[in-house]
C-alpha positions in Angstrom: 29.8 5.2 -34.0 32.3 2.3 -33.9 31.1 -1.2 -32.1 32.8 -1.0 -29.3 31.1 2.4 -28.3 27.7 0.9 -29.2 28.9 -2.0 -27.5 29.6 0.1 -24.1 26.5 2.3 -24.5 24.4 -0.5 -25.0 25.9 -2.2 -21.5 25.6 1.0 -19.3 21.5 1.1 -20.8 20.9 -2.5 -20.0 22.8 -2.2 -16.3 20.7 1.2 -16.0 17.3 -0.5 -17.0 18.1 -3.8 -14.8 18.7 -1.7 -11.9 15.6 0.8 -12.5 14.0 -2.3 -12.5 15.7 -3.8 -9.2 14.6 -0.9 -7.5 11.0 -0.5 -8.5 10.7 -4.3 -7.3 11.7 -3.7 -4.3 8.9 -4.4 -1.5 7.5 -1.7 0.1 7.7 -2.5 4.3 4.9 -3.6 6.7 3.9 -0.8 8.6 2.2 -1.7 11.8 0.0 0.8 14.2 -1.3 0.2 17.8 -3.4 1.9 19.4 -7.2 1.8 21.8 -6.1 -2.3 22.0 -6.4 -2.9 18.3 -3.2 -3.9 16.0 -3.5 -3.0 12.5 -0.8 -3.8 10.2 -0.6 -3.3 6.4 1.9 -4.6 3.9 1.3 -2.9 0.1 1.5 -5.7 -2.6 2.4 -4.1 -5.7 2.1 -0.5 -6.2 3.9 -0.4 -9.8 2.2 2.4 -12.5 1.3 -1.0 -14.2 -0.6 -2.6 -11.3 -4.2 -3.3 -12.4 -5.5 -2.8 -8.8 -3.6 -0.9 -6.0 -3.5 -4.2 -3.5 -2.7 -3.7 0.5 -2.4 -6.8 2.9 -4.1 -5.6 6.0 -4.2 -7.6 9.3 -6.5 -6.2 12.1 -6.4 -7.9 15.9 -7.7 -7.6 19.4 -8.7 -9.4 22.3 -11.5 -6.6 23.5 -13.9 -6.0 21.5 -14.7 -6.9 18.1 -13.9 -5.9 14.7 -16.7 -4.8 13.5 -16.0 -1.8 10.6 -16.3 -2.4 6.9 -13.0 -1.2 5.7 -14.2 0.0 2.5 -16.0 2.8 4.4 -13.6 3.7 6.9 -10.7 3.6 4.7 -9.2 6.1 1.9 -5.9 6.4 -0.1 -4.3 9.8 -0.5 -1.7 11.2 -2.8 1.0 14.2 -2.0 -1.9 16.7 -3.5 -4.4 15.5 -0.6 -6.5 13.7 -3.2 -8.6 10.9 -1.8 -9.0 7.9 -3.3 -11.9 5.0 -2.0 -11.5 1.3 -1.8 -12.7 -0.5 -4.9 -12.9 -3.3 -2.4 -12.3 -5.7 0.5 -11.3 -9.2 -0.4 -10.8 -10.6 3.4 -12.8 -11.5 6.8 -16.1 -9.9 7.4 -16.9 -7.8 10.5 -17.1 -9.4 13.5 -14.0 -11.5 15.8 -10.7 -10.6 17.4 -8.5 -11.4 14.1 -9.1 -9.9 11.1 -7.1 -10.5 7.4 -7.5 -9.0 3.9 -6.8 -7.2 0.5 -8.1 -3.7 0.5 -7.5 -3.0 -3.3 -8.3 0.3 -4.8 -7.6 1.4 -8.5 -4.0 2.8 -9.3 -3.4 6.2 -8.9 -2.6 8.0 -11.9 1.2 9.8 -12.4 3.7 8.4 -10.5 3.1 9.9 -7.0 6.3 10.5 -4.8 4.2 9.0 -2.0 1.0 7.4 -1.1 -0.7 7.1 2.7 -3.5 4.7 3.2 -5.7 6.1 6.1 -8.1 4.3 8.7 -10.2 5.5 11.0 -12.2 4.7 14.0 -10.6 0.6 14.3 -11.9 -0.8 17.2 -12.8 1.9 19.8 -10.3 4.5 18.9 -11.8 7.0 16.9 -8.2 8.6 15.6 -7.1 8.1 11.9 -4.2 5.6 11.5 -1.8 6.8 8.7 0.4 4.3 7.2 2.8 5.6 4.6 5.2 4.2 1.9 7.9 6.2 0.0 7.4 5.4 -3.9 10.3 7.4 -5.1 
């Protein structure tokens, strides 16, 4: 192969790879549920395959009652095969008070799943299941 052909395969790889990469940095959105007088709102930090901990910004408030639930037990990550996946742990407020604020982390999930939905239930004094969903490819 001549120079110039390594020279133009080499460029279309590198633009390839930097815009792989462009797109797998991209941040996933804030996804934001109301509901029973509660506002939960969760932001994922980094969800990349080489993410030591699968990290999600979570903001709970109110002006009723409390906020009184340990998110590691009321929460659970789930894959497109309906695997479940439990909090490693909350790094944030403790129960208690109208404003709430967070990292629910939780150990990657293996493959590179098409989608992941974090799931909380029973916030405040709604007992329903909030689903927040990202898009990962």
């Amino acid at each position: 192969m001549n120079a110039a052909k390594m020279l133009s395969l080499s460029t279309i790889l590198s633009f390839a790879l930097a815009s792989a990469a462009a797109v797998a940095a991209k941040p996933l959105e804030r996804v934001t549920s109301t509901a029973g007088s509660v506002t939960v709102a969760v932001q994922p930090v980094d969800l990349s395959p080489s993410a030591k901990s699968w990290n999600f910004d979570v903001t709970l408030s109110t002006h009723v009652s409390p906020l009184e639930q340990d998110l590691t037990r009321v929460s659970v990550l789930v894959d497109p095969s309906g695997t479940q996946y439990a909090p490693t742990a909350w790094k944030g407020d403790p129960p208690g008070g109208h404003h709430r604020k967070g990292v629910l982390e939780f150990a990657p999930v293996s493959g590179s799943p098409a989608y992941v939905q974090l799931q909380i239930k029973g916030v405040g004094t709604t007992p329903e299941v909030r689903t927040f969903r990202w898009q990962l490819r």
